[in-house]
N, C-alpha and C positions, 0 to 999 in steps of 0.2 A: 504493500500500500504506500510506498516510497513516492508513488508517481499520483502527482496533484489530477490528475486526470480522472485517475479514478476513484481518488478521493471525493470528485463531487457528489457522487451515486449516494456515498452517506449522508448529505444533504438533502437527498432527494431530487439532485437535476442529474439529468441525461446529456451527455455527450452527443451530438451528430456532426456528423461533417460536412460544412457548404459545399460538396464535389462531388462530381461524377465525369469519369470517362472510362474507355471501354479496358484498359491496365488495370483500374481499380479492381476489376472482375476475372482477367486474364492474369495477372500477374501476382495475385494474392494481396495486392493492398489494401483491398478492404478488411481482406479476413485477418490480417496484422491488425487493424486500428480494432476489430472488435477485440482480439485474443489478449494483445498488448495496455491495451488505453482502455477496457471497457466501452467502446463504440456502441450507440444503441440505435443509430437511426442516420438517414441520408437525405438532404437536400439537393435539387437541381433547380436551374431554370435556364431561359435563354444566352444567358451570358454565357453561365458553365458550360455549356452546348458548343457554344460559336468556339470558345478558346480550345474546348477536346480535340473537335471538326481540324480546327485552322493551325492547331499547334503540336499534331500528332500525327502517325503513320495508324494509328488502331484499328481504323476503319477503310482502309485498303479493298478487305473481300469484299465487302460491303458497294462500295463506290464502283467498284468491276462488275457487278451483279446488276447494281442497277443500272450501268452503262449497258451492257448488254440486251436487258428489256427494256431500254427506254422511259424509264420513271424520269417521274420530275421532282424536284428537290424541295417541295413539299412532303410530298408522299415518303421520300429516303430519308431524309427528319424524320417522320415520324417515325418510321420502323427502326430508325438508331436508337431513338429512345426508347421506344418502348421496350428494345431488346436489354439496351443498359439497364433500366428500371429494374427492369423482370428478373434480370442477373443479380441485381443488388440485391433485392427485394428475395431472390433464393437465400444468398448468403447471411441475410439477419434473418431469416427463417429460426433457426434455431434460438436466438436471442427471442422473437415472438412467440415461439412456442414455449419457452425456458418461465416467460415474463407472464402465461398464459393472454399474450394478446392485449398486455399493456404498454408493451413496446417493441420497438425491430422493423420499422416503419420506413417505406424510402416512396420517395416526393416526385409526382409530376405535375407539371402546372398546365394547364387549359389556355388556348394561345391568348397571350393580351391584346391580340386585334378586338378580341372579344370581351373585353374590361368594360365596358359599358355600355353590356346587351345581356339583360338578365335571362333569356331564353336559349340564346345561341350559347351562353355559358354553361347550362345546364345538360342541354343536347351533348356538347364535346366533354363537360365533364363524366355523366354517361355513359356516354360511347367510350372512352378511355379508360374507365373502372372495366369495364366489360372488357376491353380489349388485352390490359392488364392482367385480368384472370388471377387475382392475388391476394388473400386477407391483408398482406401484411404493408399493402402501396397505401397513400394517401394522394388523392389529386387537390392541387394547389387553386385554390380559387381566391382573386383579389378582394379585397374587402374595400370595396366602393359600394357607391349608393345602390348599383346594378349587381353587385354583387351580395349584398346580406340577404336579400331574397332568395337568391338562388343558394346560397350556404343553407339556408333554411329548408330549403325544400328537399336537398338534396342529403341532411341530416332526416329528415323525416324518411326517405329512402334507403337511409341503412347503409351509404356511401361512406367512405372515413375522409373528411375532407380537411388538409391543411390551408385556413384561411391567411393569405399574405398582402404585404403592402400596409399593417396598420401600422398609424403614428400617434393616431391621437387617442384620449382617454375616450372619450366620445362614440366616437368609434367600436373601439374596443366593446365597453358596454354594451351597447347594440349588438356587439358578435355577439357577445355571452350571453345574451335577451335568445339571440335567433337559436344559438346552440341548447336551450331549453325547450323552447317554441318547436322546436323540431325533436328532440327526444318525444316529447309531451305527443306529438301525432305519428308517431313511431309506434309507441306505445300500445296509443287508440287502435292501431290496426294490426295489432299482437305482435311487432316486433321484438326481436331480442333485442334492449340495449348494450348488453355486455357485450355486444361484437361492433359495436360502433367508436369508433375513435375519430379523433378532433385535436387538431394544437392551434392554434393563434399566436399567425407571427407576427410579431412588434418588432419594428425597428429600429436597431438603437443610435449607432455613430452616425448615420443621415441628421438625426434632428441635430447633434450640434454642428455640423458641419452647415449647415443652414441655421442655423441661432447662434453661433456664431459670426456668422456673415452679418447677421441682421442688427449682433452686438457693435459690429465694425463700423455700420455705415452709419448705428445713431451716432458713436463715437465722432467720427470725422464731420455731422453736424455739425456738432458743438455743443456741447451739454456744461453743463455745471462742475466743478470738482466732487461735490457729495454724489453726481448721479455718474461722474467716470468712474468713481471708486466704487462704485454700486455694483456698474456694468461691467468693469475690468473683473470682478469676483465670481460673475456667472459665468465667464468664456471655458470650455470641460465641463459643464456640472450639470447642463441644462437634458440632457437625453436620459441622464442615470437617475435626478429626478421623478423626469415623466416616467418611467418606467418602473420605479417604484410604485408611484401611485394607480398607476395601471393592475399592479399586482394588490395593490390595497383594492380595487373593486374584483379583483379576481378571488379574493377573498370574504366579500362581501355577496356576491354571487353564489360561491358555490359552499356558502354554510346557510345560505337562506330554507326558510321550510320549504318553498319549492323545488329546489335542491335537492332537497334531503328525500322529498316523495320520488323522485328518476331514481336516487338512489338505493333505496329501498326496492326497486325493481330491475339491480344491476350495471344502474350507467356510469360510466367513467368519466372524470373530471375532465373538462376541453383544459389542457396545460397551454398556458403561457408559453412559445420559444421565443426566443429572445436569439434576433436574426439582424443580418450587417454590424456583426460585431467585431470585424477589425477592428482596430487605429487609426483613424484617416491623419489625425493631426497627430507630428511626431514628438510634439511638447509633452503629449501623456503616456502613460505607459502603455505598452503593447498587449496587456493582458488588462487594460480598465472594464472591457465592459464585459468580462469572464468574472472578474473577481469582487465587482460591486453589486452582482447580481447574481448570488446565489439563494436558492431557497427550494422550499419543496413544490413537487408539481410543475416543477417548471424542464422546459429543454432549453441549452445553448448550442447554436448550430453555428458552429465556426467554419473558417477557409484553413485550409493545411497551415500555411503561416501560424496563424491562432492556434492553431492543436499542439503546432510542435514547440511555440513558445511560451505554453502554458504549462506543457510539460517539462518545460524546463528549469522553469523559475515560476509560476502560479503558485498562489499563496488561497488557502483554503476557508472559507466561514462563511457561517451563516448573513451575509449583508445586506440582504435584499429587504430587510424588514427594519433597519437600524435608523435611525435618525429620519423617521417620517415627518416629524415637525420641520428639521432642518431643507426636506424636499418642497414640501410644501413653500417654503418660506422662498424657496429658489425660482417656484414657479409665481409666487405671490413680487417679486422685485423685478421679473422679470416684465410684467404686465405694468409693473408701475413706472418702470422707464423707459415704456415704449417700445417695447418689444410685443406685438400680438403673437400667441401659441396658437391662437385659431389659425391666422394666416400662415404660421409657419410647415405647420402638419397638412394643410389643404393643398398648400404651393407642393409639397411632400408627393402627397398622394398622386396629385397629377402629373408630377415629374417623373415621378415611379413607375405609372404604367408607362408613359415615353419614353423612357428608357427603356425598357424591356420591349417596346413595342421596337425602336431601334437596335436593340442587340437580336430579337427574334429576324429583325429585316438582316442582319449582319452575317448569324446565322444562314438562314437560307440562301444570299453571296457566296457564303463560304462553299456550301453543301456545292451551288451550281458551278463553282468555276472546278472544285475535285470532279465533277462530270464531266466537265469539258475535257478531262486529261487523256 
């Protein structure tokens, strides 16, 4: 137990790793991070996709295969992944079965052309679980306005769905609303809840890399000396906050008697992951947002970098519950010197799917120019 890695598990957070490509399957890296580190779970999306595609040999047979039948680089996306998934998804097989099905979980997301089309999200999420063929997958659905509907409906169907892109509390709540609203008619129409899983990803180093900017530009206004001193003291602290408090309504939710009635019929907690947890800025440390958010119920989905520098120097405790009044207060000075959190998580959100909707377009370049070869 020498290795902070797997020291979290006694906390009660799970290990997953923000990666996928087709080595991790072939070449036993996955099954090192489970055997080694305690690995409980696996994260993709289009970026991870574009960089495996554009920065590997892996998929060689794969690109020959579909040159020969003439697919088009939609269709051969899809079939990489869904082969990768399904690969991963074997390999923490035994972690889901071990866990009896509270964890060993690996992630596909539903395309973000489709972020804001609550029908056409449900269709592809669907179709994907089906195609999947796997207890132990989760399909990633964005938590936008278009998306909490469909999270809902698709929990009523007995899908395990990982919701992505939250920032705000707001938000959040609303997941944890839907994520009951949906056991609740699971339920009604004799579902087993104990086979349904759920995590809620919040994202962390985004917010302050955007609330810090927004600390920059009052700064260069021109403020006052009590309100520079104010603002110089939130710049790092603003994301570890929100995300704190985020887990104070996760907490608040899921001890509620409503609660307690799914549970009493088998269901399992939707956990908190706690997602884009590098470092962006290199004033902090490289393990801040592994090690100020630890607690129970919760997953931290890190990128390789974060795995291997946690287990290097990661420093272990319970933190994620410590100094509420202090988060609080960080969110409270932040609103008083002109800094809005509404605006900051909103701009978040819709930058998020653009993004993704840009790395998915990147992705598919990449796919089409290996056909061309």
């Amino acid at each position: 137990m020498d290795n902070p890695l797997r020291q979290l598990a006694e906390f009660g957070q799970a290990v997953w790793v923000d990666n996928l490509q087709r080595s991790y399957i072939t070449k036993g890296t996955l099954k090192k991070l489970i055997d080694e580190d305690g690995l409980k779970g696996l994260t993709s999306n289009p970026t991870i996709f574009q960089k495996a595609v554009s920065g590997s040999e892996d998929y060689a047979d794969l690109f020959a295969e579909a040159r020969a039948k003439g697919l088009a680089a939609n269709d051969v996306y899809e079939h990489l992944a869904v082969r990768d998934v399904q690969g991963a998804a074997d390999i923490l097989r035994p972690v889901y079965d071990s866990l009896k099905g509270k964890d060993g979980f690996a992630s596909l997301e539903v395309s973000p052309r489709l972020a804001n089309q609550t029908q056409a999200t449900l269709e592809e999420a669907r179709r994907l679980w089906k195609t999947l063929a796997r207890p132990n997958v989760m399909i990633k659905v964005p938590g936008t306005e278009a998306g909490v509907p469909a999270f809902q409906q698709l929990i009523s169907e007995g899908i395990n769905i990982n919701v992505t892109l939250l920032f705000s509390q707001e938000r959040y709540r609303q997941i944890a609303d839907a994520y009951l609203s949906g056991l609740e008619k699971f339920a009604k129409a004799g579902g087993d809840l104990s086979t349904v899983a759920s995590v809620a990803s919040f994202f962390v180093s985004r917010i302050d890399v955007a609330a810090d900017k927004e600390i920059e530009q009052r700064l260069k206004a021109g403020v006052s000396a009590e309100q520079r001193k104010a603002l110089e003291s939130l710049s790092g602290k603003v994301a570890i906050a929100n995300a704190k408090l985020a887990y104070r309504i996760y907490q608040e939710v899921f001890s509620s008697a409503r609660w307690k009635a799914l549970a009493a019929k088998g269901a399992r907690v939707q956990r908190v992951l706690w997602a884009s947890t590098s470092t962006k800025n290199p004033k902090l440390r490289d393990v801040l947002y592994v090690e100020e958010l630890i607690g129970p119920d919760t997953v931290n989905t890190m990128p390789p970098a974060t795995i291997d520098a946690f287990r290097e120097h990661g420093k272990v405790r319970t933190s994620l519950v410590e100094d509420l009044a202090g988060a609080k207060e960080t969110m409270r000075q932040l609103e008083a010197n002109g800094v809005s959190m509404k605006s900051v998580t909103e701009r978040l959100a819709v930058d998020g799917v653009k993004l993704f909707e840009e790395s998915f377009d990147a992705l598919l370049g990449a796919v089409g120019e290996q056909l061309k070869k």
